[in-house]
C-alpha positions in Angstrom: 96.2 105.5 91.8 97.6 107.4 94.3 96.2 106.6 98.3 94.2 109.3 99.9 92.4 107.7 103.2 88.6 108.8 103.4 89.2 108.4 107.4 91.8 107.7 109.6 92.6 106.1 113.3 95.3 106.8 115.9 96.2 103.9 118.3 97.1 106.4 121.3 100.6 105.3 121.9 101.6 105.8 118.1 101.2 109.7 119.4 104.3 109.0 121.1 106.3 108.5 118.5 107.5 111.3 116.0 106.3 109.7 113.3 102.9 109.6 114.7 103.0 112.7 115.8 103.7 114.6 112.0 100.7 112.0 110.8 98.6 113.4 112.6 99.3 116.5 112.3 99.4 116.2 108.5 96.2 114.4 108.5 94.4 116.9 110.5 95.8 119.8 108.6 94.4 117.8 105.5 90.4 118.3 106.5 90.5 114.1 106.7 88.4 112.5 109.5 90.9 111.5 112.3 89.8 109.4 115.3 91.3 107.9 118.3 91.7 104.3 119.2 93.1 101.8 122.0 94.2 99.5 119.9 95.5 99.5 116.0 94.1 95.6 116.0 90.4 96.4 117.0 88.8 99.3 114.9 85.2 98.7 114.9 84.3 101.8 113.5 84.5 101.2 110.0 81.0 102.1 108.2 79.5 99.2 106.1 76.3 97.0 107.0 77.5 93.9 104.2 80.9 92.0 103.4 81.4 94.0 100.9 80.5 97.2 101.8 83.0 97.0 104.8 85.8 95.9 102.6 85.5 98.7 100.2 85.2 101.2 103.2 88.0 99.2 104.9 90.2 99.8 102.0 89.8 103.6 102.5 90.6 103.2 106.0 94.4 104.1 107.4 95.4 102.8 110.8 98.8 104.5 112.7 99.5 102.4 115.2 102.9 100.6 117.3 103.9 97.1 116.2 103.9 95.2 119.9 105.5 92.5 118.5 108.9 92.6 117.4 109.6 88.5 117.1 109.6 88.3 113.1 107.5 85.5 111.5 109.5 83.0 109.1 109.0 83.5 104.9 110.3 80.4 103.8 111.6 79.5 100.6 111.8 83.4 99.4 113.1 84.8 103.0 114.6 84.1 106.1 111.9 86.8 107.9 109.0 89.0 107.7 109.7 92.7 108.1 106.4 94.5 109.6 105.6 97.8 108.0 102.6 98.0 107.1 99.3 96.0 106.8 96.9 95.0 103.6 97.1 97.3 100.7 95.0 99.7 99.0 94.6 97.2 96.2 91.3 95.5 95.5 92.8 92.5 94.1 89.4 89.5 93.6 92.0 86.7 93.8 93.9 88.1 96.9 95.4 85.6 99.6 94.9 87.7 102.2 90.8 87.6 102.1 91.2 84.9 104.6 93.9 86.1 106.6 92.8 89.8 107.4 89.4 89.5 108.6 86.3 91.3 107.6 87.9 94.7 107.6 90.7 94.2 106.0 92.2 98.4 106.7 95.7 99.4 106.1 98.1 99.7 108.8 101.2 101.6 109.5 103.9 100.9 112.2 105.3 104.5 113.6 107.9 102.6 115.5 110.3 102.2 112.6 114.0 102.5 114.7 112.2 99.5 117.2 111.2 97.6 114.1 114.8 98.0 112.5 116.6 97.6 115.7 115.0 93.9 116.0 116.3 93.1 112.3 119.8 93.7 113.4 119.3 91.8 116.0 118.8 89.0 113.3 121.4 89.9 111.2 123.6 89.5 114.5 122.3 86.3 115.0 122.7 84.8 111.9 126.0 86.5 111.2 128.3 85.4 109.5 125.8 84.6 107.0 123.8 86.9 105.3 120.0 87.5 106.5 117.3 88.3 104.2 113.5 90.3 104.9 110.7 90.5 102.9 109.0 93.8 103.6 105.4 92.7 101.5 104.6 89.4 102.9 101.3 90.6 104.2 101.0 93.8 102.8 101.9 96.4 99.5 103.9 99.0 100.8 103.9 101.7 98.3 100.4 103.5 98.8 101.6 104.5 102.4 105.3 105.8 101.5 104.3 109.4 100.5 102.8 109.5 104.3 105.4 107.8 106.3 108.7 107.5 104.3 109.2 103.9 105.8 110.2 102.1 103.1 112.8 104.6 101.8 114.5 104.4 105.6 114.4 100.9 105.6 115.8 100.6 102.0 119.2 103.0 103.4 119.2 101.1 106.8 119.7 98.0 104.9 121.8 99.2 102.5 124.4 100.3 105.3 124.1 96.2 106.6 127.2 93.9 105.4 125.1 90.8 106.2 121.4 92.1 106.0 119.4 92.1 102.5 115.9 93.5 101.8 113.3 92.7 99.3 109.8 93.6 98.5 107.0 93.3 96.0 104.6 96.1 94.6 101.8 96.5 92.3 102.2 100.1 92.6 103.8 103.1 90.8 104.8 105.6 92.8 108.3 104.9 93.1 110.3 108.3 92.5 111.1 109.2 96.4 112.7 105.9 96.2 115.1 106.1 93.5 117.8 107.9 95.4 117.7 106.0 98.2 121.5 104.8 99.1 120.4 100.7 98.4 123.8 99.6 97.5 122.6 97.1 95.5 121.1 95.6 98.9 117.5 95.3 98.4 115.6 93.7 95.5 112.7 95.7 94.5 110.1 93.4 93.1 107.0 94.2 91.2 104.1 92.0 90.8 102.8 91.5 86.8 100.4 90.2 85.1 98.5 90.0 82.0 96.5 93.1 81.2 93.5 91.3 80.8 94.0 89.3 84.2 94.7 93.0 85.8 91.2 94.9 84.1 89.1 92.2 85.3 90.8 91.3 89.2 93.3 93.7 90.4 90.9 96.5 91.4 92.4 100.1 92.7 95.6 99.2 90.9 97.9 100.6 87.9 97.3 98.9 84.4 100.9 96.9 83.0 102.2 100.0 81.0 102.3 101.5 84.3 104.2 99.3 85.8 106.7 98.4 83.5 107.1 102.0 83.0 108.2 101.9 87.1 110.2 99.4 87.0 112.3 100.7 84.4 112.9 103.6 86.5 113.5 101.5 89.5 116.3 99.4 87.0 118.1 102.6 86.0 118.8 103.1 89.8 120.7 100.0 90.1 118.3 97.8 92.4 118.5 94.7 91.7 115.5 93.7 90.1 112.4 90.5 90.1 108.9 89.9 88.8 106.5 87.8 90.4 104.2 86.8 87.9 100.7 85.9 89.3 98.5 84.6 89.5 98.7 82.9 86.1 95.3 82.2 84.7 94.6 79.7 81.8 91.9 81.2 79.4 91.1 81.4 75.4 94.1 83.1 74.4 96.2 82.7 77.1 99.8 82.0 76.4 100.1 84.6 73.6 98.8 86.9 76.1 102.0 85.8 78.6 104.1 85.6 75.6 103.6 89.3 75.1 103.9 90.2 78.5 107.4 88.9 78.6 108.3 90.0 75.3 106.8 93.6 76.2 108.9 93.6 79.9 112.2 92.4 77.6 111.7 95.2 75.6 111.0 98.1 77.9 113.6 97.3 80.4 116.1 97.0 77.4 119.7 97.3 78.3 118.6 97.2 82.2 117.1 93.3 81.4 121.0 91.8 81.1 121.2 92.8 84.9 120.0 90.0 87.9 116.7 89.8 87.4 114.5 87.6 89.4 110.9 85.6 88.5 108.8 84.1 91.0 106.1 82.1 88.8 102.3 81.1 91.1 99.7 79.7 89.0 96.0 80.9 90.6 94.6 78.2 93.3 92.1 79.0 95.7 90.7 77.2 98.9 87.4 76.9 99.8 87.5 79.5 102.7 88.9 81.8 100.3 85.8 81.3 97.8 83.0 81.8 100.3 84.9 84.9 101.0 85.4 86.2 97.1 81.7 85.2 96.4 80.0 87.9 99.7 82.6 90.8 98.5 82.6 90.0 94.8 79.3 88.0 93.9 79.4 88.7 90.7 82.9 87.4 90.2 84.4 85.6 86.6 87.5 84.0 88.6 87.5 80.7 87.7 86.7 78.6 90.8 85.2 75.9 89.9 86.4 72.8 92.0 85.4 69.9 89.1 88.4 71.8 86.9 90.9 71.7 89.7 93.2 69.2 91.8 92.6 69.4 95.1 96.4 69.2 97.0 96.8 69.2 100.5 99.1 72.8 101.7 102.2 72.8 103.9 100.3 74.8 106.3 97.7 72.2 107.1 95.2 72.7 104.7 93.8 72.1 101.4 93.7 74.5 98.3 92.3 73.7 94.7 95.1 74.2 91.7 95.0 73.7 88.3 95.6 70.2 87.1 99.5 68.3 86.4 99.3 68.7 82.8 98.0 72.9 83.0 101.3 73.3 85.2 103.5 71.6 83.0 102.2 73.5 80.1 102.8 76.8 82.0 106.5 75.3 82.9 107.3 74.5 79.2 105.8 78.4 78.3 107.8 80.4 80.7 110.5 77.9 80.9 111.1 78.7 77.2 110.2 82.2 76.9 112.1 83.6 80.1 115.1 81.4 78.5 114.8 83.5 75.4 114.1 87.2 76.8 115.9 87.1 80.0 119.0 84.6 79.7 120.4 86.1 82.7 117.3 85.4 84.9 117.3 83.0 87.7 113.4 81.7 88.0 113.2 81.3 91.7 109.8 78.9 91.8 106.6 78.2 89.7 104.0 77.0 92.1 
């Protein structure tokens, strides 16, 4: 699954920056179609005359540009702040949040201004001292595919690892962890990856690596010493369905082995959807099997002002009881941070 872009774009001020300037060089040198651009937040050029067409094009598309803004957005309950990266993912997830939230080209994007970006974290950390300030680096975004280009995530990993009071964390549905695994952590970042259900992955999580995969990774990424979490999600109820997350946890239990008596952290989302999200699913996937039917759903009114369709009390409390129990037996050690 590894990233190659099938084009790339150069916001002219990320040519400033070292970082930029070995991208582009690397890219060129590669034979891959680079371009110029004013600005890393309006690339028009992207092929593709339908929804879908652009997104799939959009999804081969790399941006290098300079994050502008270095005030951090909020990531309430799982963070203090946002840590800005990257953009959108190589992924091709059906069910993903971010449909609504990245437009109708949803390209990756990576920030060459790294020492800006970190030297506005510390400025948190300062702030906040002397309690301890925690960044999620994934929030909008996966940011594994773009590590083998930038190396990013590796000096973010070391610049948090050398803060008293600053702590990183991040989620992945990616594999290609190995330049990581060195990386001087110190037991200050918590690297997360996002499972699921290999049925659940086959039929919506497009572009990524099957379960086997990733629990392969995130053994490695346990025999490193990071501290360790699973987000789980989204949990779909179908024929068959708690067995099938049964054996995922059971399975995770037993290939982490020794490494699952360590702190290890679940985040637990059962799928919703909203109906902005569904108009968008249905013009890039029209042929889609997520179940979005509104009759089958509660409709419950979202902190951020809006409405999104989940699945009913008595569903939810069925998943509590399942993971309650099961987590309880495999992972006694486990703290579950939320099921939503």
């Amino acid at each position: 699954m590894t990233f190659v872009p099938g084009r790339v774009f150069f916001e002219r001020d990320a040519l400033k920056y070292p970082l930029g300037e070995k991208l582009y060089r690397q890219f060129t040198g590669e034979g891959i179609p680079v371009s110029l651009a004013a600005s890393h937040n309006r690339i028009t050029e992207i092929p593709g005359k339908t929804p879908r067409e652009a997104y799939f094009e959009s999804k081969r598309t790399l941006v290098v540009g300079v994050r502008r803004t270095l005030k951090f957005e909020t990531c309430k309950p799982s963070a203090h702040y946002q840590l800005p990266l990257c953009t959108s993912c190589s992924g091709k997830c059906e069910y993903c949040y971010l449909h609504t939230t990245l437009g109708n080209r949803p390209y990756l994007r990576v920030y060459v201004n790294v020492d800006e970006i970190l030297a506005a974290a510390e400025t948190y950390i300062k702030e906040q001292a002397p309690e301890i300030t925690v960044f999620e680096g994934a929030a909008t975004s996966d940011p594994i595919p773009a590590e083998r280009y930038t190396g990013s995530l590796k000096r973010t990993i070391e610049f948090f690892g050398a803060r008293e009071l600053g702590r990183f964390r991040f989620v992945t549905k990616h594999t290609e962890v190995d330049s990581l695994l060195d990386a001087d952590h110190r037991g200050h970042t918590r690297f997360r990856f996002s499972i699921n259900t290999q049925r659940v992955i086959k039929k919506y999580e497009h572009g990524t690596p099957g379960i086997d995969e990733r629990l392969e990774a995130a053994a490695k990424v346990a025999a490193s010493g990071y501290p360790l979490g699973f987000i789980i999600a989204p949990i779909m109820v179908y024929p068959g369905w708690e067995d099938q997350y049964r054996d995922l946890i059971t399975g995770l239990k037993k290939r982490l082995g020794a490494a699952a008596e360590n702190n290890i952290t679940f985040e637990l989302i059962s799928h919703r959807f909203t109906s902005r999200a569904k108009k968008r699913i249905l013009k890039i996937f029209p042929s889609t099997t997520l179940p979005m039917d509104e009759g089958e759903r509660k409709y419950k009114y979202g902190q951020f002002g809006y409405g999104k369709y989940v699945y009913p009390k008595e569903t939810l409390q069925e998943m509590d009881f399942l993971f309650s129990r099961e987590l309880e037996r495999n992972f006694p050690g486990s703290r579950v941070e939320y099921l939503v």
